[in-house]
N, C-alpha and C positions, 0 to 999 in steps of 0.2 A: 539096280544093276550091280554084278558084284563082279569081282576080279575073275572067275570061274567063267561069266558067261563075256569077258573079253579076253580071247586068245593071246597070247604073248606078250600079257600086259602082269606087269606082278605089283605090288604093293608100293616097290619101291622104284619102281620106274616113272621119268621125270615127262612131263608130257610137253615134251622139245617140240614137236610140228605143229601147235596151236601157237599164234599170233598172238604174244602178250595181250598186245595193243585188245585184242579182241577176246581174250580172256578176263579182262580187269571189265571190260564194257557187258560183256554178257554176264557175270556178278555184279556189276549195278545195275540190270536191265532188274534182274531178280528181286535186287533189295527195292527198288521202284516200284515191282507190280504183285513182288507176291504177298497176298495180307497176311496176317499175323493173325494169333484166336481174337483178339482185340478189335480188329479191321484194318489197323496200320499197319505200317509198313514196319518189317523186322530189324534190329538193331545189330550189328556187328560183336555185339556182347551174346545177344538172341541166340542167333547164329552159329558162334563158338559154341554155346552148350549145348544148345540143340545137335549139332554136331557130336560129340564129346558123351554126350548122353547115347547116341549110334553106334557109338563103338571106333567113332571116328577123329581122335584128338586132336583139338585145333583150338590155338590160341587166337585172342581177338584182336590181337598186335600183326598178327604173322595175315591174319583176313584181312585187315584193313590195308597192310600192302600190298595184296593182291587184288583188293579193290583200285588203290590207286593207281597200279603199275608198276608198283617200286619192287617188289617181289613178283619172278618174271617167269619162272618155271618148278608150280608147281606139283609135287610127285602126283601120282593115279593116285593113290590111299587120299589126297587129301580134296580132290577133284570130287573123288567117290563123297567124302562127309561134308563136303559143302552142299552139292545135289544130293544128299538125304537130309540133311536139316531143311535144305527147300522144299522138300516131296515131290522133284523133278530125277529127270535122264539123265545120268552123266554123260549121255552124249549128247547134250544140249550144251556142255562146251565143246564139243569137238566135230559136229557136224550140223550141216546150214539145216536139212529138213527135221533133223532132229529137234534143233534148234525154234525151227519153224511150230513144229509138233506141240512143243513146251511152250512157247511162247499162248495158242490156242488152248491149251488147258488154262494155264494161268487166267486166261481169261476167262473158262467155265467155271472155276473154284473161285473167282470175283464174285459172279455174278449169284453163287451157288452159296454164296457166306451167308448172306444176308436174306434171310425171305422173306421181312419187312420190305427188302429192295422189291423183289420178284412183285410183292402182291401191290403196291406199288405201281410199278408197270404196266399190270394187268389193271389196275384202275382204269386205266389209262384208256384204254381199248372204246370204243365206239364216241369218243369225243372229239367234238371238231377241231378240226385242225389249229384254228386259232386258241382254243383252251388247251390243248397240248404245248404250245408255245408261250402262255401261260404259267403253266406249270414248269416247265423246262427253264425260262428266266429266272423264276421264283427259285429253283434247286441249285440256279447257279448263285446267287444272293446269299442262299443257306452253306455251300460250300464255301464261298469266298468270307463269310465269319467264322466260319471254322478253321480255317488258316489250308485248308483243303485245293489242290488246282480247282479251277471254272472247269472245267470240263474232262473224268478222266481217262486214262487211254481208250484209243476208241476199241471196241469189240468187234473183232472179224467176223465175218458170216461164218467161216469156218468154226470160229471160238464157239459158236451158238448149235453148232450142228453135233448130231449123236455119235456120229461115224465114228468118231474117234482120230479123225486126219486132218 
């Protein structure tokens, strides 16, 4: 998105009607689920450059308080380079379906990382149900030595669909 296709929004306009509280949350939701080329999770150093490199200057001091909450408002220019370093909406801080939206991609670009994961799963396919659960133990043993959660967010039906919604 760019300033062009938000009407009376300019560069340097502070984005006062979003909920701190719920702007510091939807920038951790992101550093949480979106992977990195790596598979992990992006770093707030990451992030600044990857920003910066957009065309979108942002130090890793000034992110990390707007991850916390301590920094409460802001400008669109910096809204805009945090949602392109993440390869999301910027109206994924500013609106619930958008929000929504973003959140089901992040989950297709999960599961779309890895196609070790994909072929994986498709293993899976015509085994009984008890060797599925099997295997599902087993991957949670293999996460929890990797210092990884047991189980990671879960994938909405929506996440998995082509639609695009």
């Amino acid at each position: 998105m760019t300033l062009d296709s938000s009407p009376g929004l300019t560069a340097d306009d502070v984005i006062a009607d979003v909920d701190p509280g719920l702007f510091a949350r939807r920038l951790e939701e992101l550093f949480r689920t979106v992977p990195g080329p790596n598979g992990r999770a992006y770093s707030a150093k990451a992030i600044a450059a990857r920003s910066t490199e957009r065309g979108f200057r942002l130090g890793e001091s000034y992110l990390s308080q707007l991850r916390s909450g301590k920094a409460k408002s802001p400008s669109f220019r910096t809204v805009e380079g945090i949602a392109a370093a993440f390869g999301v909406d910027v109206h994924y801080f500013l609106e619930d379906r958008a929000a929504q939206r973003t959140r089901d991609e992040i989950d297709k670009m999960r599961m779309q990382a890895d196609t070790d994961v994909q072929l994986a799963a498709f293993r899976l396919a015509g085994l009984s149900s008890d060797s599925v659960s099997v295997v599902s133990e087993l991957i949670k043993v293999l996460r929890k030595q990797q210092g990884l959660p047991t189980d990671p967010p879960e994938v909405t039906k929506a996440g998995l669909s082509e639609s695009g919604e």
